[in-house]
mmJSON file of the N, C-alpha and C atoms, coordinates in Angstrom:
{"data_MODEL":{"atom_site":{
"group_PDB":["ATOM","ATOM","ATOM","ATOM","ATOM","ATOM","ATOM","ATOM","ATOM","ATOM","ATOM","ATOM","ATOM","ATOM","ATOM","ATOM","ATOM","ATOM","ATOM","ATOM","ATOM","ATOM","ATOM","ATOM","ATOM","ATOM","ATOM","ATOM","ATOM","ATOM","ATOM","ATOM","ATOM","ATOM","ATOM","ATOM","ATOM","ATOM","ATOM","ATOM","ATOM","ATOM","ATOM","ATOM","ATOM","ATOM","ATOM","ATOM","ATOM","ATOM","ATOM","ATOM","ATOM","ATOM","ATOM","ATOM","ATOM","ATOM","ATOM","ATOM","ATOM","ATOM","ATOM","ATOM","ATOM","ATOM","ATOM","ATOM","ATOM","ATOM","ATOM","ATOM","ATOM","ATOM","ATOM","ATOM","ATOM","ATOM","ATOM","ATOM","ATOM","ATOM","ATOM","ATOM","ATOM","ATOM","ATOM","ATOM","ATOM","ATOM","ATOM","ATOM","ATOM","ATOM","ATOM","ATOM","ATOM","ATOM","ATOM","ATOM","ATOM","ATOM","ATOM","ATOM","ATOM","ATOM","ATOM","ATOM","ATOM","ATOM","ATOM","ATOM","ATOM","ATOM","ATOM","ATOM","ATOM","ATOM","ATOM","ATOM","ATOM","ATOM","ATOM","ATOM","ATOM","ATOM","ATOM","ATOM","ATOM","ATOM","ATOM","ATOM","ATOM","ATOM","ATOM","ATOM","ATOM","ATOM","ATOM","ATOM","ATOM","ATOM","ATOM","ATOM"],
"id":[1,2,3,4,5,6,7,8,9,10,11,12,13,14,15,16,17,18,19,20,21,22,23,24,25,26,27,28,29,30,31,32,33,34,35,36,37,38,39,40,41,42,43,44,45,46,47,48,49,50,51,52,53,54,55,56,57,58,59,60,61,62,63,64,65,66,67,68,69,70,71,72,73,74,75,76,77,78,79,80,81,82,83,84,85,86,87,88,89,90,91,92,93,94,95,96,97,98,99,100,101,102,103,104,105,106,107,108,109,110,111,112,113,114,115,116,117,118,119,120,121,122,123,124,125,126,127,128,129,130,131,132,133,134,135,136,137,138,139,140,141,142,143,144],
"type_symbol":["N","C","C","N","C","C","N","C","C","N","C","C","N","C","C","N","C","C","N","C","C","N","C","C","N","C","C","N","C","C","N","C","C","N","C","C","N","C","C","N","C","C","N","C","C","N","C","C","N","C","C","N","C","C","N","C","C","N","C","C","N","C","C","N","C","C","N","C","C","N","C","C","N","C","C","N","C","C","N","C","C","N","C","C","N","C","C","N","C","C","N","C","C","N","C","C","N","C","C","N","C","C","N","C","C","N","C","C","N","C","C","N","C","C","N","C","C","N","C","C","N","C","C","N","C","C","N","C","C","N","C","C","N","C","C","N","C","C","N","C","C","N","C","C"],
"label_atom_id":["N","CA","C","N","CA","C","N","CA","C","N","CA","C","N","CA","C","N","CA","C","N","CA","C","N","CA","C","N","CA","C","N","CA","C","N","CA","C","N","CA","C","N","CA","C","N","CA","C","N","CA","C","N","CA","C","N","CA","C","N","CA","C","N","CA","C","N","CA","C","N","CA","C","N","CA","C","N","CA","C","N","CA","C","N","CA","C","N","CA","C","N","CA","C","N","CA","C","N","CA","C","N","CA","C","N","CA","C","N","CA","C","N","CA","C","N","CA","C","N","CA","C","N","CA","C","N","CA","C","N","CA","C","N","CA","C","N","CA","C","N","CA","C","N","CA","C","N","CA","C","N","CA","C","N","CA","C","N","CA","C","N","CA","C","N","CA","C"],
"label_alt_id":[null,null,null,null,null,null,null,null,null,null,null,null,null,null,null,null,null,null,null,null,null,null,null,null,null,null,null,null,null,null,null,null,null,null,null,null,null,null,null,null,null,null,null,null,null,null,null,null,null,null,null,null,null,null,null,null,null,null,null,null,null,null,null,null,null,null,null,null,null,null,null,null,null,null,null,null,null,null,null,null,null,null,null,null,null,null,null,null,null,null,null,null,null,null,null,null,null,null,null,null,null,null,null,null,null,null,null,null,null,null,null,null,null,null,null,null,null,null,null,null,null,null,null,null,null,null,null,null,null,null,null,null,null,null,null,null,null,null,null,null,null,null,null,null],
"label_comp_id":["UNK","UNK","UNK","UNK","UNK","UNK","UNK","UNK","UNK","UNK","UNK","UNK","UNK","UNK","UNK","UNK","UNK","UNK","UNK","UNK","UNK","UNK","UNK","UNK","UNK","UNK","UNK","UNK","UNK","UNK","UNK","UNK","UNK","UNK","UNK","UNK","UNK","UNK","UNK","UNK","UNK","UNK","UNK","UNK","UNK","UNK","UNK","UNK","UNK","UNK","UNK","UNK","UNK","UNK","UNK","UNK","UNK","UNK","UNK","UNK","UNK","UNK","UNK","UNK","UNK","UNK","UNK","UNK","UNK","UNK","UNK","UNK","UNK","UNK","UNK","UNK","UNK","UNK","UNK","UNK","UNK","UNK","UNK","UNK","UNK","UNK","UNK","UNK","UNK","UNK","UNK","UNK","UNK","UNK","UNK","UNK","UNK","UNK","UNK","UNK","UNK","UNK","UNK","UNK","UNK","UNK","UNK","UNK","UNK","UNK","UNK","UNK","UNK","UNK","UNK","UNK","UNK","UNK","UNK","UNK","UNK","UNK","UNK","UNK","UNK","UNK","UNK","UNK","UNK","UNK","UNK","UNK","UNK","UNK","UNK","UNK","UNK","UNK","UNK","UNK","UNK","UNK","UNK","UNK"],
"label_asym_id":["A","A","A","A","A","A","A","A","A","A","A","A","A","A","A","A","A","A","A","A","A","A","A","A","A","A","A","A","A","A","A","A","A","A","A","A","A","A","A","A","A","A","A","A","A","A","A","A","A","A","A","A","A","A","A","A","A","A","A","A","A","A","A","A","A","A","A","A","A","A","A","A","A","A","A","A","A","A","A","A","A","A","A","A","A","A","A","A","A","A","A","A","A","A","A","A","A","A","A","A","A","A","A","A","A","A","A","A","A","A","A","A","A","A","A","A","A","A","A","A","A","A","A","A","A","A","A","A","A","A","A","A","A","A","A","A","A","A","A","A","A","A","A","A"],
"label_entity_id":["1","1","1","1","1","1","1","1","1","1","1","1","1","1","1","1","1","1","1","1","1","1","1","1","1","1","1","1","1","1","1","1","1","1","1","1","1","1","1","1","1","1","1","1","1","1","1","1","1","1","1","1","1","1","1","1","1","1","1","1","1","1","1","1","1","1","1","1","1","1","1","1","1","1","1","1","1","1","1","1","1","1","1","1","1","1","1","1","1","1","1","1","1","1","1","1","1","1","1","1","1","1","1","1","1","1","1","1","1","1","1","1","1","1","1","1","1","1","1","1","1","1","1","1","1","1","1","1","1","1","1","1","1","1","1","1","1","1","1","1","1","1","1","1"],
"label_seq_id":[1,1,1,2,2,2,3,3,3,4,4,4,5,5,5,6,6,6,7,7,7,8,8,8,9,9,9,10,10,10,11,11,11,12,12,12,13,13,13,14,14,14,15,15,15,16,16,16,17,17,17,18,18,18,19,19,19,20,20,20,21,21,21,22,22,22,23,23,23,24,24,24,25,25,25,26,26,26,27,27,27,28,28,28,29,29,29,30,30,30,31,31,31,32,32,32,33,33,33,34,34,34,35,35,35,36,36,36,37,37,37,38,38,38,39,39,39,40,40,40,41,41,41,42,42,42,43,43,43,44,44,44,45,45,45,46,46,46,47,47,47,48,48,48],
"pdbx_PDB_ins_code":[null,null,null,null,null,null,null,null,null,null,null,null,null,null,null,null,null,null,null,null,null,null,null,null,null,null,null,null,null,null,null,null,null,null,null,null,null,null,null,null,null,null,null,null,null,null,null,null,null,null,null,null,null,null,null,null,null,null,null,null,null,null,null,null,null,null,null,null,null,null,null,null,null,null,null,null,null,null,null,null,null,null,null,null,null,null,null,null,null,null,null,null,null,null,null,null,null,null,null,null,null,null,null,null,null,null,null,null,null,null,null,null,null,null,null,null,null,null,null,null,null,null,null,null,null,null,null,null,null,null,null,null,null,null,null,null,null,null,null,null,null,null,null,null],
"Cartn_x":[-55.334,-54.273,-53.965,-53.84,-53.457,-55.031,-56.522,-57.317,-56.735,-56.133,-56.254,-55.085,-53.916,-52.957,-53.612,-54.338,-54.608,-55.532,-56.283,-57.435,-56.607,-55.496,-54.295,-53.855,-53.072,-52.893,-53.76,-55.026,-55.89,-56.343,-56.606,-56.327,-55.278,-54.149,-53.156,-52.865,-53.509,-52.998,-54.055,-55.37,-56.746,-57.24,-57.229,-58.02,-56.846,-55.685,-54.803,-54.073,-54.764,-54.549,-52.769,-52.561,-51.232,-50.564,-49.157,-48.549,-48.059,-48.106,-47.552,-47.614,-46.918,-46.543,-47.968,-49.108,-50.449,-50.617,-50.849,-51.7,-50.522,-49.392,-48.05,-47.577,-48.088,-47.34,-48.547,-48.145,-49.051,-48.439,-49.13,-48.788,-50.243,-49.553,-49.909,-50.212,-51.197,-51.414,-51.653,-51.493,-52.023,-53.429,-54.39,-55.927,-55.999,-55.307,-55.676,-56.079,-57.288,-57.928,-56.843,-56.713,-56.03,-56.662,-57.785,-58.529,-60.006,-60.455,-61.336,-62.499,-63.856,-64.446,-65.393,-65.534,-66.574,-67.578,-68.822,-69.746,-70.841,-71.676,-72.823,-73.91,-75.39,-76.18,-77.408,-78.108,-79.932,-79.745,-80.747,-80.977,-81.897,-82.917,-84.128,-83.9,-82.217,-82.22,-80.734,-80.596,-79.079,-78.528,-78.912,-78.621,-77.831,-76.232,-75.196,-76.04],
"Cartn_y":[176.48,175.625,175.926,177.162,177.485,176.936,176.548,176.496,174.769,174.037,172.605,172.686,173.351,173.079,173.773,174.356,174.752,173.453,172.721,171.917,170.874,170.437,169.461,169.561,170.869,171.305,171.241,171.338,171.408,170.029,168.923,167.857,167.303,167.442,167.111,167.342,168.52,168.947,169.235,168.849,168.966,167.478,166.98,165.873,164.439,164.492,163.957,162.479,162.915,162.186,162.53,161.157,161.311,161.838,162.506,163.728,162.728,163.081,162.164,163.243,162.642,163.56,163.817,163.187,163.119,164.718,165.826,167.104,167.888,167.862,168.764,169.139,168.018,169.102,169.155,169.886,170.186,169.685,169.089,169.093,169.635,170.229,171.282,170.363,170.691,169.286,170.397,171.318,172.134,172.619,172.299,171.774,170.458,169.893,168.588,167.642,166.771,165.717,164.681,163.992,163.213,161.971,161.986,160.389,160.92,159.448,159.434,158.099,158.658,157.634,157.361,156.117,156.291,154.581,155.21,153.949,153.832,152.776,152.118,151.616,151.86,151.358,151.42,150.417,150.824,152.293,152.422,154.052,154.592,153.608,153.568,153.438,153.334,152.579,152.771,153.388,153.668,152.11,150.829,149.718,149.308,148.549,148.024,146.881],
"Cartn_z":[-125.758,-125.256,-123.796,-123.264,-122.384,-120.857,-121.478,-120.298,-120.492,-121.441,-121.055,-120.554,-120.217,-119.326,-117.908,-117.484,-117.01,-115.936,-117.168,-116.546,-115.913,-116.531,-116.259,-115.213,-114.366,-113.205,-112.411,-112.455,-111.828,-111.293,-112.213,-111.998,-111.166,-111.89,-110.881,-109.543,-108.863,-107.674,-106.81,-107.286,-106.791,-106.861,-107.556,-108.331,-107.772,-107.692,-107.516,-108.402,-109.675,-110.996,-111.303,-111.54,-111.588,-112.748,-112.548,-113.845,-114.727,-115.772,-117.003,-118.033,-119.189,-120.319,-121.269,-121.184,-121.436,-121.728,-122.924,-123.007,-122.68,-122.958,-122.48,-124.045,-124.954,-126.431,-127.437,-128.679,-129.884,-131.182,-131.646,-133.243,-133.716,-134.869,-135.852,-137.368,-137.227,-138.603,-139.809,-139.834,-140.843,-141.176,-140.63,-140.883,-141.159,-141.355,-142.367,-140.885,-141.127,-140.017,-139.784,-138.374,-138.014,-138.016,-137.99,-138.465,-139.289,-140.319,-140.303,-139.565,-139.355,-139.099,-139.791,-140.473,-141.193,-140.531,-140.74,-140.042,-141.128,-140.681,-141.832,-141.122,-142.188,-140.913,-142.143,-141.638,-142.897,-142.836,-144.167,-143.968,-143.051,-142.555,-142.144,-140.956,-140.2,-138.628,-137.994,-136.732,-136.832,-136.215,-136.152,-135.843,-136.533,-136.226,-137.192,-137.95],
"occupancy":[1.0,1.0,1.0,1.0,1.0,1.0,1.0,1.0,1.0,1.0,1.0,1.0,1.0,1.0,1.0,1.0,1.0,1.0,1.0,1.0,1.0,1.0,1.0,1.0,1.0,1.0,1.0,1.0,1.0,1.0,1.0,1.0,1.0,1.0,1.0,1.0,1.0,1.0,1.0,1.0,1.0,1.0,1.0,1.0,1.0,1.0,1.0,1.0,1.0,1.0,1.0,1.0,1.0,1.0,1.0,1.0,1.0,1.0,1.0,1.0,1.0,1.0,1.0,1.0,1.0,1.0,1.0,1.0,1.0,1.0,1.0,1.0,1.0,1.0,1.0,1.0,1.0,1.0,1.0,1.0,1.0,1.0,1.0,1.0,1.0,1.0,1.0,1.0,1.0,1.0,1.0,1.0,1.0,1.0,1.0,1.0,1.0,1.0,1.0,1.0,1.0,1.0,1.0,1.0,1.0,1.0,1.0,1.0,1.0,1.0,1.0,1.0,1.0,1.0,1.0,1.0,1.0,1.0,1.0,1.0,1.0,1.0,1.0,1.0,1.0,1.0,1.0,1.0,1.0,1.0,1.0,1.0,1.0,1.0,1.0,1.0,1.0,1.0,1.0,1.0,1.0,1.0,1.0,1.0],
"B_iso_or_equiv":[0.0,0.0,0.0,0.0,0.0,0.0,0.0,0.0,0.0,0.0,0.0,0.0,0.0,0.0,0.0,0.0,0.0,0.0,0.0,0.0,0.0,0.0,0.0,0.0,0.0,0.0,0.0,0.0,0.0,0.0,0.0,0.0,0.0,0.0,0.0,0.0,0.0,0.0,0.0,0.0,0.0,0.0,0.0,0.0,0.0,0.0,0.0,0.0,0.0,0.0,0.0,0.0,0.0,0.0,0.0,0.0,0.0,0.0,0.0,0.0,0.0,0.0,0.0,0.0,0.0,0.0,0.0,0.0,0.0,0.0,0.0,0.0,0.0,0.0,0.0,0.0,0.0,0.0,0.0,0.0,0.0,0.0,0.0,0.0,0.0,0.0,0.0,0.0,0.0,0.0,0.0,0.0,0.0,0.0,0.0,0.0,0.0,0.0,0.0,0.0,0.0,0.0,0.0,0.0,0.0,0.0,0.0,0.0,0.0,0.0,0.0,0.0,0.0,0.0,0.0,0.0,0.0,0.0,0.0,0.0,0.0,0.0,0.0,0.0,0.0,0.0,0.0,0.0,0.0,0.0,0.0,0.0,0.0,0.0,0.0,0.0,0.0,0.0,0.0,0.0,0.0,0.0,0.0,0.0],
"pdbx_formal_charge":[null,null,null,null,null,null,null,null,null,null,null,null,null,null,null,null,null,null,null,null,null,null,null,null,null,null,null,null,null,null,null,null,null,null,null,null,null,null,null,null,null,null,null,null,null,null,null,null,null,null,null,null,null,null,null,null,null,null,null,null,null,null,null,null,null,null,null,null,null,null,null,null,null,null,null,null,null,null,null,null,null,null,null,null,null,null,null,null,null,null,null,null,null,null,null,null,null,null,null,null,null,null,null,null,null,null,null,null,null,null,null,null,null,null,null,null,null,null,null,null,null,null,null,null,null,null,null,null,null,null,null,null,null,null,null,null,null,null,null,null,null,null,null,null],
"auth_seq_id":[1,1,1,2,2,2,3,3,3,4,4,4,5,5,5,6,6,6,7,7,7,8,8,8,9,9,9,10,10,10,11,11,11,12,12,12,13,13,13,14,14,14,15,15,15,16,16,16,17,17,17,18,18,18,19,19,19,20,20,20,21,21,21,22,22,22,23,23,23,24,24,24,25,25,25,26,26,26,27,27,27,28,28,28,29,29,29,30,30,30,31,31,31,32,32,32,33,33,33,34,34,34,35,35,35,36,36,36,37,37,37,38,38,38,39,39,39,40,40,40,41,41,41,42,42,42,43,43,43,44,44,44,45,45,45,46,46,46,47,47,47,48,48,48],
"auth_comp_id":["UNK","UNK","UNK","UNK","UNK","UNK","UNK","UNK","UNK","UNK","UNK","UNK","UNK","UNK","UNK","UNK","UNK","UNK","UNK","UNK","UNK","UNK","UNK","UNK","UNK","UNK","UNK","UNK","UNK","UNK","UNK","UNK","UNK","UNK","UNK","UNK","UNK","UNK","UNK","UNK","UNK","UNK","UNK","UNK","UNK","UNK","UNK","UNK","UNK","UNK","UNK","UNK","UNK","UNK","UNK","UNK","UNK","UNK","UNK","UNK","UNK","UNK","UNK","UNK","UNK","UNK","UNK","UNK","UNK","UNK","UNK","UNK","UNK","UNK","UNK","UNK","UNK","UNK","UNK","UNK","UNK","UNK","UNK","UNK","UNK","UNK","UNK","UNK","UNK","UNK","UNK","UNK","UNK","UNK","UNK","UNK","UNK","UNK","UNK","UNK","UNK","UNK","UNK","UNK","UNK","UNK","UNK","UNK","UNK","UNK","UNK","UNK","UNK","UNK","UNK","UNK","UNK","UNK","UNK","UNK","UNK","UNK","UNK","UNK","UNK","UNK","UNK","UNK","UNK","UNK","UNK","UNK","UNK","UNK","UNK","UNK","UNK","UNK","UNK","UNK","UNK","UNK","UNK","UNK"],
"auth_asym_id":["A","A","A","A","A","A","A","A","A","A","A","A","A","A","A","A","A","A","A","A","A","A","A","A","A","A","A","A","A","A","A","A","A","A","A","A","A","A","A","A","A","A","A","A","A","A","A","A","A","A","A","A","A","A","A","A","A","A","A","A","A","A","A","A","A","A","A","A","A","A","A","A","A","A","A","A","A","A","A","A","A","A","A","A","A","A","A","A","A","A","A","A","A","A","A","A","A","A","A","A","A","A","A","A","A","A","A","A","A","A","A","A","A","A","A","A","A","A","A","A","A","A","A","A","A","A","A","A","A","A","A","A","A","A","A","A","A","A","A","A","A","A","A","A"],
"auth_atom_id":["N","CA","C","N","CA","C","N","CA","C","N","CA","C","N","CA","C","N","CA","C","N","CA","C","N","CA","C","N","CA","C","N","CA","C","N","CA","C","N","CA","C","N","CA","C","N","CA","C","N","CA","C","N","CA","C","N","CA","C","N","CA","C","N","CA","C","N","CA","C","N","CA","C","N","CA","C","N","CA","C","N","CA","C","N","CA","C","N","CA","C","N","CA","C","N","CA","C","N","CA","C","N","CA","C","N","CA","C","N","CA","C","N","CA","C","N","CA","C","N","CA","C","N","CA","C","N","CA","C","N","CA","C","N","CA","C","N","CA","C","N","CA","C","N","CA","C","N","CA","C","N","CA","C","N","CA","C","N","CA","C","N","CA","C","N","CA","C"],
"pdbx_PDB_model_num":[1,1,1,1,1,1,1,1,1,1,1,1,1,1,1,1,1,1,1,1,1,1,1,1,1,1,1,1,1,1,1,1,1,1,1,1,1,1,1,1,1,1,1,1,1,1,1,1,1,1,1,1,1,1,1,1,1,1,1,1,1,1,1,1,1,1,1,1,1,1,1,1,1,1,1,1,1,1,1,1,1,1,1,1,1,1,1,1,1,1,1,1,1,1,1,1,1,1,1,1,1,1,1,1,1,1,1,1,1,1,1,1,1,1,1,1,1,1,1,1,1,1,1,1,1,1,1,1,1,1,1,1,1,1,1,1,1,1,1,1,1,1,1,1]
}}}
């Protein structure tokens, strides 16, 4: 947590990307996934 606030500052004051509340807090999900994705395709072809 501490190198992506880090990368953020760095951005901001190097990079000159503007500050916003974007990567400033954490939620704690327990382990549990915040999305799933699920996709489909021949078996034979990764083409939709």
């Amino acid at each position: 947590l501490e190198l992506v606030l880090a990368a953020r500052a760095f951005a901001i004051k190097e990079l000159g990307l503007a500050e916003s509340e974007s990567y400033t807090t954490y939620y704690d999900t327990g382990g549990e996934p915040v999305a799933y994705n699920v996709s489909a395709a021949p078996k034979d072809s990764l083409e939709p």
